[in-house]
NUDO-863390 format. One line per 3 residues: number of its first residue (from 1); their letters; for each residue x, y, z of N, C-alpha, C, O. Coordinates in steps of 0.1 Angstrom, whole numbers. Layout:
REM NUDO-863390
NUM> a> X Y Z X Y Z X Y Z X Y Z ~ ...
This chain:
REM NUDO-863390
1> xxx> 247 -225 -222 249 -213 -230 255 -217 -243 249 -212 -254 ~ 265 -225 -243 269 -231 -259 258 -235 -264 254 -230 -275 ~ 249 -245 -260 238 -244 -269 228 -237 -271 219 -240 -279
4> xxx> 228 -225 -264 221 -215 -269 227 -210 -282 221 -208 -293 ~ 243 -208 -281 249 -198 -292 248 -211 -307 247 -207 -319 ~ 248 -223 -303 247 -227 -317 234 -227 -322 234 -227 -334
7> xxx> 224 -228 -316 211 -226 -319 211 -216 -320 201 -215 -326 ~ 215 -203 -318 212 -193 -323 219 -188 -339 214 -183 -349 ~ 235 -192 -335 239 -196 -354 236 -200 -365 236 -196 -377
10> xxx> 234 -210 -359 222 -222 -365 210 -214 -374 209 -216 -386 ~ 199 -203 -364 188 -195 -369 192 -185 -378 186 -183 -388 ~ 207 -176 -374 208 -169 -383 212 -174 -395 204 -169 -404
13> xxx> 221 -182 -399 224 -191 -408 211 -190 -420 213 -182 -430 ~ 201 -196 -419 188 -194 -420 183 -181 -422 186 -174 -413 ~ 176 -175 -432 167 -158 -432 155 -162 -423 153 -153 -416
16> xxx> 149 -169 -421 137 -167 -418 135 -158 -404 139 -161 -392 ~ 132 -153 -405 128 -144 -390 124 -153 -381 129 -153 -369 ~ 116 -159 -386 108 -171 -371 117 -177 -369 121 -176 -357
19> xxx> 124 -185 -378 134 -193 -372 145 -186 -366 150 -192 -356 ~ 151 -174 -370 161 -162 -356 155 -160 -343 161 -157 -333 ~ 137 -162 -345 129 -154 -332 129 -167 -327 139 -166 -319
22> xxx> 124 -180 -326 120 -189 -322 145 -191 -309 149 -197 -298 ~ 150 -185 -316 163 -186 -312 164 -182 -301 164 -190 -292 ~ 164 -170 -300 166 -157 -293 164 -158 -279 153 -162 -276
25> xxx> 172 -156 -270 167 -152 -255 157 -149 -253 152 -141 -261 ~ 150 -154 -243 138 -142 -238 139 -132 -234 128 -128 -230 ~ 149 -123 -232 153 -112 -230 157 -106 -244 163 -95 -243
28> xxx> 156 -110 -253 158 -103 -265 143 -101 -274 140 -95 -285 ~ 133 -110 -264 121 -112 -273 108 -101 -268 99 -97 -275 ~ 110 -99 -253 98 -93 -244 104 -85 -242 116 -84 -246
31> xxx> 97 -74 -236 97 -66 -221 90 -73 -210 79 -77 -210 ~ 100 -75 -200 93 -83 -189 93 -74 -173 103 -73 -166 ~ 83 -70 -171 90 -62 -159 94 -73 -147 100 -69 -137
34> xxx> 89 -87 -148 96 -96 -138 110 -99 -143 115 -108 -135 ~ 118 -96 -153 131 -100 -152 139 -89 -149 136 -77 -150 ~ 153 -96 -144 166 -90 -141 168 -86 -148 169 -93 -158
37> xxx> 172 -67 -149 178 -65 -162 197 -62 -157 203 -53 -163 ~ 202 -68 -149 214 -71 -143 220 -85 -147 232 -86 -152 ~ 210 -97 -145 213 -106 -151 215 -104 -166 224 -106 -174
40> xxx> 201 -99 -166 203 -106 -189 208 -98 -191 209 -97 -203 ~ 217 -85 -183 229 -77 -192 242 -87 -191 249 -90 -200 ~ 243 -92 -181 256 -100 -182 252 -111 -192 259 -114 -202
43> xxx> 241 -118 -189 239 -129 -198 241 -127 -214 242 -136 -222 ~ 239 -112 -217 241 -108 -233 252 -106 -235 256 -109 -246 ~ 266 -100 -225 278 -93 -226 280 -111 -234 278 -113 -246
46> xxx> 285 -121 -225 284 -131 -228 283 -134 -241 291 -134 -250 ~ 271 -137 -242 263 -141 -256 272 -131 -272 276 -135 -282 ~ 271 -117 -267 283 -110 -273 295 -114 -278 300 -115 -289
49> xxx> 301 -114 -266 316 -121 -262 319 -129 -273 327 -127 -282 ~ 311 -140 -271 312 -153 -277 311 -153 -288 319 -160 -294 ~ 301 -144 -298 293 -145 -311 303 -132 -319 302 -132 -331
52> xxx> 310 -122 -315 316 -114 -317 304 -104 -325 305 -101 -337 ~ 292 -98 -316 287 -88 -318 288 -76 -305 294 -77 -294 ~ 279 -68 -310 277 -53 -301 264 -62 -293 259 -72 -296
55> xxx> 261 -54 -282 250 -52 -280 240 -39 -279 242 -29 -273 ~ 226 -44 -288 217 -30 -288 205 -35 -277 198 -44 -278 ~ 208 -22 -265 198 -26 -255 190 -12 -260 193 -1 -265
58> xxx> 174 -19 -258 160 -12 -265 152 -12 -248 150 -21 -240 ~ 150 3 -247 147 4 -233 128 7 -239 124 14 -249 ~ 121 0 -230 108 3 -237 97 1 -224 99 2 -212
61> xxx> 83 -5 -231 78 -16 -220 67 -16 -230 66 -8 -239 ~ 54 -29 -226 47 -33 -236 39 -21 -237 36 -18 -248 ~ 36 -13 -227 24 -1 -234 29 8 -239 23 19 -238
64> xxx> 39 8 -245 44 22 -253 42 15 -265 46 4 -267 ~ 32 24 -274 27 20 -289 42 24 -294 49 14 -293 ~ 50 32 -298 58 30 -307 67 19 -301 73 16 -312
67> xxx> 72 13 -293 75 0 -290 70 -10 -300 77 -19 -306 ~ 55 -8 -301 47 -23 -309 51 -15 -319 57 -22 -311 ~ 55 -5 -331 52 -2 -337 64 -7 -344 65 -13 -354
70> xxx> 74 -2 -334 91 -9 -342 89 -27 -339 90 -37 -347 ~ 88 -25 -332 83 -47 -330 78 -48 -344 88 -50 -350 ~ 71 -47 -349 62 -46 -360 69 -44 -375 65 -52 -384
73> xxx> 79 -34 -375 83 -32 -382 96 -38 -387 100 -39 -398 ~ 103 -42 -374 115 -50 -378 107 -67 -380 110 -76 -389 ~ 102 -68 -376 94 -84 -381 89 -84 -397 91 -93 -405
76> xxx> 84 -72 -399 78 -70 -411 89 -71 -427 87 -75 -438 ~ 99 -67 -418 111 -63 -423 127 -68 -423 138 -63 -419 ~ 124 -86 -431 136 -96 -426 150 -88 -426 158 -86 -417
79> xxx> 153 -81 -441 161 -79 -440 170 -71 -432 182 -72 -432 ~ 163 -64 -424 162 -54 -411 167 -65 -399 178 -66 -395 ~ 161 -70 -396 156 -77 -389 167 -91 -389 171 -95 -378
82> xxx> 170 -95 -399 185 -102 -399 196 -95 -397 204 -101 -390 ~ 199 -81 -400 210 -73 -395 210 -71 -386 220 -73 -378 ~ 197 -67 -381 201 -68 -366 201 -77 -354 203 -72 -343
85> xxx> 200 -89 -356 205 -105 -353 218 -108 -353 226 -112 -344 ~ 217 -106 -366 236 -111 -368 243 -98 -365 255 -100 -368 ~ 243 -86 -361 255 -84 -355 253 -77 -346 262 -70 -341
88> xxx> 237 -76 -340 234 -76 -326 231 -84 -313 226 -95 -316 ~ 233 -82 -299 223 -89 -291 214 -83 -288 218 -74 -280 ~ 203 -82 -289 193 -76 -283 188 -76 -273 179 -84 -270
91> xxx> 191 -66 -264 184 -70 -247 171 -61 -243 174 -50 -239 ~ 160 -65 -245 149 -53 -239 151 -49 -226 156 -58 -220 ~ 149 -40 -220 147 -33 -207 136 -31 -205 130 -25 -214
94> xxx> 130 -33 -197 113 -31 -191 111 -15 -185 114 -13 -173 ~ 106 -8 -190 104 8 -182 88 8 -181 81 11 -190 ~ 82 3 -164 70 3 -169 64 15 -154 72 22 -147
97> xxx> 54 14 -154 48 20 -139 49 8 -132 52 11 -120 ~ 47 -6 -135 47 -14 -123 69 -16 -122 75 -15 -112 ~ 75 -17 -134 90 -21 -124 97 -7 -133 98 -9 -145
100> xxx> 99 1 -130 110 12 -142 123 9 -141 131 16 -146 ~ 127 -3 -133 141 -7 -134 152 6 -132 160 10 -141 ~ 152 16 -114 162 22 -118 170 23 -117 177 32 -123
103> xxx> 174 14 -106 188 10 -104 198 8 -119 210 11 -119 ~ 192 3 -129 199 -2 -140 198 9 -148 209 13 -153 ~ 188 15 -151 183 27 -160 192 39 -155 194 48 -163
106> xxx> 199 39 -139 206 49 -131 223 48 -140 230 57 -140 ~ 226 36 -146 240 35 -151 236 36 -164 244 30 -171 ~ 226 41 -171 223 46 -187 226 61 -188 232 67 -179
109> xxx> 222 67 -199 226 83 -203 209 85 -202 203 74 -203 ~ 203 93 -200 190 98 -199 187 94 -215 194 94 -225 ~ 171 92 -208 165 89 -225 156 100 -226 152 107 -217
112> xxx> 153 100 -240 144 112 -244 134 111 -248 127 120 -254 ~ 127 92 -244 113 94 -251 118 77 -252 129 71 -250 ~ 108 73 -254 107 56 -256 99 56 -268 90 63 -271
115> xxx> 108 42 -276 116 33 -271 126 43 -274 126 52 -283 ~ 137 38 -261 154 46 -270 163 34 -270 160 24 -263 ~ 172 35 -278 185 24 -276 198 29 -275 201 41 -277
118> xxx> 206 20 -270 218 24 -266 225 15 -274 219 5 -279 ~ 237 17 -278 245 6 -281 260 -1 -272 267 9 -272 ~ 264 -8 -269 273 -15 -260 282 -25 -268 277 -35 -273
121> xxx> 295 -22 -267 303 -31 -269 301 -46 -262 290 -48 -256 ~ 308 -55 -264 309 -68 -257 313 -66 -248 306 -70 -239 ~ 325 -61 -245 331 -55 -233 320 -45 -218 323 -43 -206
124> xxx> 310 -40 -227 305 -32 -216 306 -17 -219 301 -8 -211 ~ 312 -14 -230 316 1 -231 303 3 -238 296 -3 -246 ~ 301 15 -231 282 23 -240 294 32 -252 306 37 -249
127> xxx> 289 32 -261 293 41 -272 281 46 -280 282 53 -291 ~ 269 42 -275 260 55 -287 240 51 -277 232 41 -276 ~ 239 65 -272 228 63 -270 218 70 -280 221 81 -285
130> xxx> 204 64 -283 201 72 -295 184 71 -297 177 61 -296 ~ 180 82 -298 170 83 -296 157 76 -315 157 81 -327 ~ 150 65 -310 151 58 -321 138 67 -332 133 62 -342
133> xxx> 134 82 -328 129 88 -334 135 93 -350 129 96 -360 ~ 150 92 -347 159 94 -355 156 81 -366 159 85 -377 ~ 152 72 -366 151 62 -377 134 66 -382 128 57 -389
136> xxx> 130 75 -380 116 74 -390 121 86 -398 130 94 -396 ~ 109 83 -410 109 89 -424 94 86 -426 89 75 -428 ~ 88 98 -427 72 100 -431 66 90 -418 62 79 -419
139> xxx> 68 99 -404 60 88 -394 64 75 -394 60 69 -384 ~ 70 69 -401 72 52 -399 87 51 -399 93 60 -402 ~ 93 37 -396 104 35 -396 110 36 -409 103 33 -419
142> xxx> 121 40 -410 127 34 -424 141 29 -424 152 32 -419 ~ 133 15 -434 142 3 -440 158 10 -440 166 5 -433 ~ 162 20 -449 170 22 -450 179 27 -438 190 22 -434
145> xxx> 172 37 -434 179 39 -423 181 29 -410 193 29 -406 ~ 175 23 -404 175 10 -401 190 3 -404 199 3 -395 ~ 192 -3 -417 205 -9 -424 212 1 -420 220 -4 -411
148> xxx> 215 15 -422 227 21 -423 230 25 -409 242 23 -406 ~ 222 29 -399 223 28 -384 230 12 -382 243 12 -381 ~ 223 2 -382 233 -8 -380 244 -15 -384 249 -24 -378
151> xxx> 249 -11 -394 261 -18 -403 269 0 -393 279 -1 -386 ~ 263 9 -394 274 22 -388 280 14 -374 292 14 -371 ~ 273 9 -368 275 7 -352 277 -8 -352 273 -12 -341
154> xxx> 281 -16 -358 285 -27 -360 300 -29 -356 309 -21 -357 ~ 301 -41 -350 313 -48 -346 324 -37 -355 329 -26 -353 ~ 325 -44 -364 336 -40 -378 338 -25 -381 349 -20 -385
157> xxx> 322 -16 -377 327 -3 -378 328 6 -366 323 17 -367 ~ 333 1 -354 332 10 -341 345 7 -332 347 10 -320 ~ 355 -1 -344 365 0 -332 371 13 -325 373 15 -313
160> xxx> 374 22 -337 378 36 -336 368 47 -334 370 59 -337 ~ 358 43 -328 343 49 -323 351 56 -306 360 51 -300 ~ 342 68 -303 348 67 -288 340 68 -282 332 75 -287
163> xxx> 336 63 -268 326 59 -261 318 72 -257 323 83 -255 ~ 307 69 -255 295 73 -255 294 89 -265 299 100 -262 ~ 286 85 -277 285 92 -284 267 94 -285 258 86 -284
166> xxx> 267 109 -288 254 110 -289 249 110 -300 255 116 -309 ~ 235 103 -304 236 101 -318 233 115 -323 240 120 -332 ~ 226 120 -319 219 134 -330 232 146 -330 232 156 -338
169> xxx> 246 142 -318 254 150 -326 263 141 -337 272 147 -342 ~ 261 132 -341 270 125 -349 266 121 -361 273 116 -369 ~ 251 125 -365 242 126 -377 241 139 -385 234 140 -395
């Protein structure tokens, strides 16, 4: 695990996207409906822990086009895409017809549509589930909003946050 976290330092250190992606868990990279999403939550709390970020779990699965569509857009989009590296873990969740994971999906807040994200302290505390329709502007993601969603729900600005907040009442 330590050399995961320094290789992963290491990439952020670095802008390059490939070089952050080439870092990254496989659980921060896919939707897999063969993995544990029990394990790679603890394995991210961890990873968290250690690196002193939040975790943003992105509940999705590969056939949901706006899934490829945000994939797409945060790759497109370093500086996005570095924010949310450095002061996220990112864990996908697999929601598919072959695994809907719901044992795990049973200890989330209902989602309203995929992809949705949640966000989680290092500790485990959910403090914002949020429906990621909320980040487009003219049909597509936006850059900006993006940034300001993440620096909002960031380590530094969520101490005094109180747990589980809904996003569309807090916008």
């Amino acid at each position: 695990m330590s050399n995961l976290i320094v290789t992963s330092s290491n990439a952020l250190a670095n802008n390059s996207t490939t070089d952050i992606s080439k870092a990254l868990p496989m659980y921060s990279k896919v939707y897999d409906d063969q993995r544990d999403p029990f394990k790679d939550a603890n394995a991210a709390l961890a990873l968290a822990q250690q690196t002193n970020r939040q975790i943003l779990i992105e509940v999705g699965g590969n056939w949901c086009s706006w899934c490829h569509k945000m994939d797409t857009f945060l790759s497109n989009n370093p500086e996005v895409y570095n924010a949310l590296h450095s002061k996220y873990v990112l864990l996908k969740i697999n929601v598919s017809d072959s695994n809907e994971n719901e044992d795990f999906m049973k200890s989330l807040p209902p989602t309203q549509g995929y992809p949705h994200m949640y966000i989680s302290t290092a500790q485990g505390k959910m403090i914002l589930s949020k429906d990621t329709a909320e980040l487009l502007e003219d049909n597509n993601y936006s850059k900006a909003q993006w940034l300001s969603f993440l620096e909002q729900w960031s380590v530094q600005n969520t101490l005094t946050q109180t747990p589980i907040a809904n996003s569309t009442a807090n916008q």
